[in-house]
KOLSEGU-524089 format. One record per residue (C-alpha): residue number from 0; x negated, z negated, y. Coordinates in nm, 3 decimals, always signed. Example, Ala and Ser with C-alpha at 12.3 -4.5 7.8 and 13.67 -1.06 7.14 Angstrom:
KOLSEGU-524089
(0 (-1.230 -0.780 -0.450)),
(1 (-1.367 -0.714 -0.106)),
END
This chain:
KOLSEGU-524089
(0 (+0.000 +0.000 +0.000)),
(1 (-0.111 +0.093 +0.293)),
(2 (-0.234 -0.239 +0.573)),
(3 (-0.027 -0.248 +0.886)),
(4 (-0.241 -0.243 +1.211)),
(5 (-0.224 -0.530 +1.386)),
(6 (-0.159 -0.297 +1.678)),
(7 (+0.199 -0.178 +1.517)),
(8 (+0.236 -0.599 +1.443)),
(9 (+0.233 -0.648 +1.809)),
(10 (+0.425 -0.343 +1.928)),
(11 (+0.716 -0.454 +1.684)),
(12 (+0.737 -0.847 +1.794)),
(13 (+0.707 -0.685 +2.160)),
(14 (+0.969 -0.468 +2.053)),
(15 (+1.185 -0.783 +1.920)),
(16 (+1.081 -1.029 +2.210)),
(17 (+1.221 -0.754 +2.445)),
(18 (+1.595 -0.697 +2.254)),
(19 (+1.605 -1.059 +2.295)),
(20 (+1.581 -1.114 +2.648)),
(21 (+1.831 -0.814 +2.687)),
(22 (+2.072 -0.978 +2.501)),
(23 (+2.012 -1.355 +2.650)),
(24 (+2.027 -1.191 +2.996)),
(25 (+2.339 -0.992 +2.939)),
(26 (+2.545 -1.244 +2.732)),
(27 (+2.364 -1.588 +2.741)),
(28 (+2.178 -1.753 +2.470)),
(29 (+2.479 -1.909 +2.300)),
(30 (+2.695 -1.605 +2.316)),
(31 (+2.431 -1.426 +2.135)),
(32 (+2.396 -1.385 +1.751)),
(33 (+2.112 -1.308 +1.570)),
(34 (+2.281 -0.988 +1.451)),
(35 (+2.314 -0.928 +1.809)),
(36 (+1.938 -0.934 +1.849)),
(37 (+1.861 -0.739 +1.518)),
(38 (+2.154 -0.444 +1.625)),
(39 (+2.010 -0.444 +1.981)),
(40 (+1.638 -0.387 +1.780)),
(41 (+1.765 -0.184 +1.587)),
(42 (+1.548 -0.345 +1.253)),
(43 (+1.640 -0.525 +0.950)),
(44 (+1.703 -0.911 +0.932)),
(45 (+1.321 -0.962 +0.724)),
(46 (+1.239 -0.740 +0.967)),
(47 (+1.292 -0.940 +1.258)),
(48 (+1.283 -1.315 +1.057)),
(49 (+0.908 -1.204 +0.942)),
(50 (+0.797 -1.340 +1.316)),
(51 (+1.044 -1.532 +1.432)),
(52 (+1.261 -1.803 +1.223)),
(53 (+1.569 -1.818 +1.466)),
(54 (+1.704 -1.764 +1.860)),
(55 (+1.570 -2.120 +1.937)),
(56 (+1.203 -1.956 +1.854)),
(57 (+1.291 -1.654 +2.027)),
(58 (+1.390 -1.796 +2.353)),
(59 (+1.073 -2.017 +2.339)),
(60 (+0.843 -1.719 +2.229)),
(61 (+1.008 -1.576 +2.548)),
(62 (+0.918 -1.861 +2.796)),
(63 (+0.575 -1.933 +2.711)),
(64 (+0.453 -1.589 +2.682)),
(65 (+0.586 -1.552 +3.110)),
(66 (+0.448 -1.882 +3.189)),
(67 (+0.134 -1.861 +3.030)),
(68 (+0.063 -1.503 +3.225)),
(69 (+0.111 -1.696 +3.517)),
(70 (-0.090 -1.933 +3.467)),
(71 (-0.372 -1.738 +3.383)),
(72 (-0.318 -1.526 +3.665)),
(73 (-0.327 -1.850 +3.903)),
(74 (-0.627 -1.954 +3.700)),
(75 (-0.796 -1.665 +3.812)),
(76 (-0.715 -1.685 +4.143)),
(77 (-0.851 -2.032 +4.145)),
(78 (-1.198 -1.882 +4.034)),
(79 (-1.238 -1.660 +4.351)),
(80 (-1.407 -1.860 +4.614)),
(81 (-1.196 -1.856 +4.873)),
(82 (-0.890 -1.755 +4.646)),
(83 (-0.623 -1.510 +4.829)),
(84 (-0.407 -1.656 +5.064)),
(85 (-0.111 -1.799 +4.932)),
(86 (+0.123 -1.452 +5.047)),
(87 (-0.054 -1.213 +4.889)),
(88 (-0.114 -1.418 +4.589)),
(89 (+0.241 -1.517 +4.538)),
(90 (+0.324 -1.178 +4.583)),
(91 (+0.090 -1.019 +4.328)),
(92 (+0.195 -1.266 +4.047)),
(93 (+0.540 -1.225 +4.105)),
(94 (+0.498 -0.862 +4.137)),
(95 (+0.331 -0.831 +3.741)),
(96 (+0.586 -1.050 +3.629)),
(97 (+0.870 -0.852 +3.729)),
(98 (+0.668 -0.498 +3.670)),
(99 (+0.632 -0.645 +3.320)),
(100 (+0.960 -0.613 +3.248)),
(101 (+1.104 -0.340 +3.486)),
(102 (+1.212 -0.136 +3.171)),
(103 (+1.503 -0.461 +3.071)),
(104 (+1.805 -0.364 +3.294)),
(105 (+2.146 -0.520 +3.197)),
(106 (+2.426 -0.354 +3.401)),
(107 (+2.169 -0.132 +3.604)),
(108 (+2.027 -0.474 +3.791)),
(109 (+1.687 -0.604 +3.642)),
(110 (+1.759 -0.863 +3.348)),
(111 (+1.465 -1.061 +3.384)),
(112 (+1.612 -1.257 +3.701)),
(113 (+1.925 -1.312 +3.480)),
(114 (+1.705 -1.450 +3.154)),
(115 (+1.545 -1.703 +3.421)),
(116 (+1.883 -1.861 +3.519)),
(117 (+1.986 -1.860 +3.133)),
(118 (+1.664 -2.059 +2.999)),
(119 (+1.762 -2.294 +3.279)),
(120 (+2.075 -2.353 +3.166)),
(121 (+2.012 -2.401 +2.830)),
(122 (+1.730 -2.659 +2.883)),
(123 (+1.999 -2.900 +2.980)),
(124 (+2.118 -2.926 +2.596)),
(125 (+1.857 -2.819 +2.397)),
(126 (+1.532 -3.025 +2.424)),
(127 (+1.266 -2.863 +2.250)),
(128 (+1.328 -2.553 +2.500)),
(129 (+1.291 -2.811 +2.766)),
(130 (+1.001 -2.958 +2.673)),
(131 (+0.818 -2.618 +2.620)),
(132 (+0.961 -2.572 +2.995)),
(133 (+0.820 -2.860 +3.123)),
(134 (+0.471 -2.778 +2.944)),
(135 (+0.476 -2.435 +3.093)),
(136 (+0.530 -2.551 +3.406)),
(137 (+0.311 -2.798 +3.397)),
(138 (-0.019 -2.576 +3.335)),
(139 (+0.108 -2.327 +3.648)),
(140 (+0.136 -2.637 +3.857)),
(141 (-0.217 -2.780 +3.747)),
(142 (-0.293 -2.378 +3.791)),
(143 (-0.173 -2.401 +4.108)),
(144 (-0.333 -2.730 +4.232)),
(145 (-0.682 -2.563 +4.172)),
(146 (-0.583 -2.269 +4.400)),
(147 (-0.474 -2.558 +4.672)),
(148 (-0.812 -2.708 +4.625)),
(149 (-0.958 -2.401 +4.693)),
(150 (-0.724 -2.362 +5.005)),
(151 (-0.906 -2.680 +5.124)),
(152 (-1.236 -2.637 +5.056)),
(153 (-1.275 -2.290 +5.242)),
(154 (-1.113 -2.487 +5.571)),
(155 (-0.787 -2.241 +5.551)),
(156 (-0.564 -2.547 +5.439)),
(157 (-0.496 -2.865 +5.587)),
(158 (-0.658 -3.145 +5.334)),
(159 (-0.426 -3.435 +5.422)),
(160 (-0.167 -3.311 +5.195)),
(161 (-0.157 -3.319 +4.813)),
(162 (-0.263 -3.010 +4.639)),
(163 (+0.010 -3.071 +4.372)),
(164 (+0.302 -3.132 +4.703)),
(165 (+0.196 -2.757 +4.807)),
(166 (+0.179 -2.667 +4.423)),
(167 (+0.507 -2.797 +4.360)),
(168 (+0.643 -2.604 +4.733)),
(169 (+0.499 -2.300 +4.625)),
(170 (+0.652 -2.279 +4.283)),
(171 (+1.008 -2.343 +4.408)),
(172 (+0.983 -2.063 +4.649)),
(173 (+0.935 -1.859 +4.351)),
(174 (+1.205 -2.011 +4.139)),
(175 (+1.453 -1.955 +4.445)),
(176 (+1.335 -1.611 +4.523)),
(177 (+1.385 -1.500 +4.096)),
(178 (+1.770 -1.733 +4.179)),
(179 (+1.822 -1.517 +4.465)),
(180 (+1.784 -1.187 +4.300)),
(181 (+2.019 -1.285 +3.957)),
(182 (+2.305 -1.401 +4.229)),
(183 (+2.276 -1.162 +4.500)),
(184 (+2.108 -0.850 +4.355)),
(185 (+1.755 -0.713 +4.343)),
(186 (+1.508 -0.771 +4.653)),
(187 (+1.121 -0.634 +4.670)),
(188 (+0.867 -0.870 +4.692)),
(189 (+0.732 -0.785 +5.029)),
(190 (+1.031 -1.018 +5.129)),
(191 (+0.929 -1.327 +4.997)),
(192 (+0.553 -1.184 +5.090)),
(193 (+0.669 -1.178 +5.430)),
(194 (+0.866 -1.483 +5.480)),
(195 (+0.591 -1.680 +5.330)),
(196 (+0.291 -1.531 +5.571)),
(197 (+0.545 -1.600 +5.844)),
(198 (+0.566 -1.944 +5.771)),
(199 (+0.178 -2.026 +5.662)),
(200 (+0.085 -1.844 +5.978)),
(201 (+0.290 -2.058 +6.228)),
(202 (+0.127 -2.236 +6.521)),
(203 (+0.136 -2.581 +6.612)),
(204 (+0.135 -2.616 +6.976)),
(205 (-0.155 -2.834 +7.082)),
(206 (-0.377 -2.793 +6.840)),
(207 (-0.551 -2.462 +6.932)),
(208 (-0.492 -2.246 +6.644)),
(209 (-0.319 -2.207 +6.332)),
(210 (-0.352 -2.336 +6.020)),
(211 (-0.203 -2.234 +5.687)),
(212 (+0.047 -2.543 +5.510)),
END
């Protein structure tokens, strides 16, 4: 018998992560069957059930993989000495994120926006998805904190605040902005780009220049 390449292994649980989030997104996770997944796939149940054991594993397959991208995106940021400013950088993330996954479209509107507000939901009842939530989280925030530091030791930050209070601001404008887009429709984003050099770059009267936090 001929060995499978591990290359056709990943393409297929890419190919099954993907049908997932289409169907999660379009009719939420409870709503969804696991012959909802394997129709939308288009593969066999030992197909499918030779990488993942369920939806719970799914879903969680789902969330890690887009929060550990981030991180390691912030983690490289963090390396660069000074790292970009917080606009750009926020925008670039955010940007690969949703590029990832331009092709999932539920109802012509991206679906990725739409699986965000769904794993939220869901957290609330079932607690192993919350605490691989929390975890995820947890390494962009710590991501996050070392792009702060790095803020602060080039002088473009103020240092009397936390790193983890600007962490913690920076990842809720995020989290809002993906909110925003599954309530209101789709937004580029050069808006949240924008809003957030407009803010960073205000001026303080009185103290002779700008600073960015």
């Amino acid at each position: 018998m001929a060995r499978v390449s591990q290359e056709h292994l990943d393409a297929r649980r890419r190919q099954i992560l993907d049908g997932a989030a289409l169907c999660f997104a379009r009719n939420g996770f409870h709503a969804t069957s696991m012959q909802d997944v394997l129709k939308e796939v288009d593969l066999s149940a030992g197909a499918v059930y030779r990488y993942f054991s369920g939806k719970e594993e799914l879903i969680g397959a789902i969330v890690a993989e887009t929060l550990g991208s981030v991180r390691e995106a912030f983690e490289e940021a963090a390396r660069q000495s000074p790292p970009p400013p917080p606009d750009e950088l926020v925008a670039s993330v955010l940007g690969r994120a949703l590029a990832a996954r331009e092709s999932l479209v539920v109802d012509g509107r991206p679906a990725f926006p739409r699986l965000v507000i769904q794993v939220w939901t869901e957290t609330l009842r079932n607690e192993e998805l919350a605490v691989i939530l929390r975890e995820g989280y947890g390494s962009v925030r710590a991501a996050w904190r070392k792009v702060v530091e790095g803020y602060q030791e080039a002088g473009m930050m103020r240092a009397d605040v936390a790193p983890d209070h600007v962490a913690r601001t920076m990842i809720a404008s995020v989290l809002g902005f993906i909110a925003q887009q599954s309530l209101f429709g789709p937004a580029p984003v050069e808006v949240l780009q924008d809003g957030l050099r407009a803010l960073t770059g205000m001026r303080v009267e009185g103290t002779g220049g700008s600073q960015l936090g």
